[in-house]
C-alpha positions in Angstrom: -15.2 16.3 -17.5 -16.9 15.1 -20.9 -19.1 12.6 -21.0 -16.6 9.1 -21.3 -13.8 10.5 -20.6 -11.1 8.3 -18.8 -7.5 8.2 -18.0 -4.9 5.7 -18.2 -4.0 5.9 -14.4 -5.9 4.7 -11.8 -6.7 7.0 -9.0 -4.2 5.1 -6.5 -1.9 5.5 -9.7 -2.0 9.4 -9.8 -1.8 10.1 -5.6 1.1 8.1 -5.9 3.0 9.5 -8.6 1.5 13.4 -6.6 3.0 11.9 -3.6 6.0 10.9 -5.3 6.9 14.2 -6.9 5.4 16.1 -3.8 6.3 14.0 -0.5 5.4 16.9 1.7 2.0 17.8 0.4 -1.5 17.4 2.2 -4.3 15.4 1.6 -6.2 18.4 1.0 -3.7 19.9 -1.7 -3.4 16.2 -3.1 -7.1 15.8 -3.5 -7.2 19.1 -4.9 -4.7 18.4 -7.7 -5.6 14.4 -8.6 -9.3 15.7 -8.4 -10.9 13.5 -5.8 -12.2 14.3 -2.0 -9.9 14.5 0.9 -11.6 11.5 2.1 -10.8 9.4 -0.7 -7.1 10.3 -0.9 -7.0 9.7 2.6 -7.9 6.1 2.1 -6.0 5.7 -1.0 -2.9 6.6 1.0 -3.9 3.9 3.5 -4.5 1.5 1.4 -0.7 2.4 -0.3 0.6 2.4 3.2 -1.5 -0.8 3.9 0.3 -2.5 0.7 3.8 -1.5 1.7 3.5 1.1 -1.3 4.2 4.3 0.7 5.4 5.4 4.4 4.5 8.2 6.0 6.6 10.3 8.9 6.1 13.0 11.1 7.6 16.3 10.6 6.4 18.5 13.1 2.3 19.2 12.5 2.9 17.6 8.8 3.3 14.5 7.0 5.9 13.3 4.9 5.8 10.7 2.4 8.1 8.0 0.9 7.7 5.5 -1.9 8.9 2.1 -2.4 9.6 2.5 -6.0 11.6 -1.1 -5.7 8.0 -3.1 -4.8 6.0 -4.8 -7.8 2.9 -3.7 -9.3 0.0 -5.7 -8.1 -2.0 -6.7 -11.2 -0.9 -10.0 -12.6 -0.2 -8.7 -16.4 2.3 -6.3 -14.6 3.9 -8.0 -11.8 7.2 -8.3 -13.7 7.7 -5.0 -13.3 8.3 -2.4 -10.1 6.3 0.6 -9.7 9.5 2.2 -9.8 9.4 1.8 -13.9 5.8 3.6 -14.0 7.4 6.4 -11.9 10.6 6.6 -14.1 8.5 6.6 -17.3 6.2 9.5 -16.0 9.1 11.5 -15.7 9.4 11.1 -11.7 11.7 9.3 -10.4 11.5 9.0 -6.4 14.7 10.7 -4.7 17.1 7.8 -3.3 
């Protein structure tokens, strides 16, 4: 990446909309893709599970992910709207 580049997504941001779009993918094809370690989008994914943001099932040997699309966003200057609305705006829209 260039020197000062930035994005308008946060890293939490992009493993959730990945996750959204790609429920059944693994941390290691989710890092790949979002560009960050495995380790870090395994805590990222905590820390969405932690929050209420995401579940995670079992299916056999794999994970499977749900959003909560209906929860707020967490930053004051945005708390009027759901995540749902960023994920809808992006062009992904969680199956319901």
């Amino acid at each position: 990446m260039e020197k000062g580049w930035w994005a308008f997504l946060s890293n939490h941001g992009r493993v959730f909309v990945y996750i959204t779009k790609h429920p059944k993918s693994t941390t290691e094809v989710i890092s790949r893709e979002v560009g960050l370690t495995q380790r870090g989008v395994q805590k990222i994914i905590g820390e969405l599970e932690a929050g209420g943001y995401v579940t995670r099932r079992r299916e056999g040997r794999c994970n499977v992910y749900a959003v909560r699309p209906e929860l707020p966003m967490r930053h004051k200057l945005e708390r009027d709207h759901a995540v749902g609305d960023l994920l809808v705006a992006l062009g992904c829209e969680p199956e319901k």
